[in-house]
C-alpha positions in Angstrom: 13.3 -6.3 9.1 10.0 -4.2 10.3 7.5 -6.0 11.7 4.7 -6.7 8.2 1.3 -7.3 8.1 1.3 -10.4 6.1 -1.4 -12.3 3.9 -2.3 -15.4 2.1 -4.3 -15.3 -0.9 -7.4 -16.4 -0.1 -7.7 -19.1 -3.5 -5.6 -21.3 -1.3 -7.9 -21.4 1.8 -6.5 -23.4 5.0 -3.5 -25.0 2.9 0.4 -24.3 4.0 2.2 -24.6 0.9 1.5 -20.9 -0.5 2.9 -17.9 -0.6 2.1 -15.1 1.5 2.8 -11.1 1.0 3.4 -8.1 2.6 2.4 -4.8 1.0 4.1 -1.5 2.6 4.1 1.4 1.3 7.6 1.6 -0.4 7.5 -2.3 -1.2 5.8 -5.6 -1.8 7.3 -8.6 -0.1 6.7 -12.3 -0.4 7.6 -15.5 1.4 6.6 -19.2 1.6 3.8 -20.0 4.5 5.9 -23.0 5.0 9.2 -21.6 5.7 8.3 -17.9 7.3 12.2 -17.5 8.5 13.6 -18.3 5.4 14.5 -15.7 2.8 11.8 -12.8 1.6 11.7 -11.4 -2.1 10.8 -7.8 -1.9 10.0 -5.8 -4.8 9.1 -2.6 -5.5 5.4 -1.9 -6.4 6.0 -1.6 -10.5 7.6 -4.4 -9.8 5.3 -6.7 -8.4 2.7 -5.2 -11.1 4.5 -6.6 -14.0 4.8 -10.1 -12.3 1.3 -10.0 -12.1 0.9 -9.6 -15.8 3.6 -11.5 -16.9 1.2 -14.5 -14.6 -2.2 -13.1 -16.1 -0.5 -13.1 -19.6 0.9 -16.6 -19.3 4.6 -15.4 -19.8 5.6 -18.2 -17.2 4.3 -21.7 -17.9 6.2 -24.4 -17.6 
């Protein structure tokens, strides 16, 4: 895989249990801080858009 710049949301501060993300220009990928070799979820950028709204519209509580 190409080397990514990757991020961490800045609501979780210095914590390591949070996801981090990678935005390129074909794709948005995401992995877990705590396990950075493990696997990657890349989506495409409409994608990652409407997993956004589905969280900002509540469409995942548990």
């Amino acid at each position: 895989m190409e080397d990514l710049d990757w991020h961490t949301p800045s609501s979780f501060g210095a914590g390591n249990n949070c996801p981090e993300v990678a935005i390129t220009a074909d794709s948005v990928f995401v992995r877990s801080r705590l396990t950075p070799d493990a696997q990657t979820v890349r989506f495409t950028h409409q994608e990652w858009k409407d997993l956004l709204a589905g969280i900002a519209n509540g469409e995942f509580t548990v």
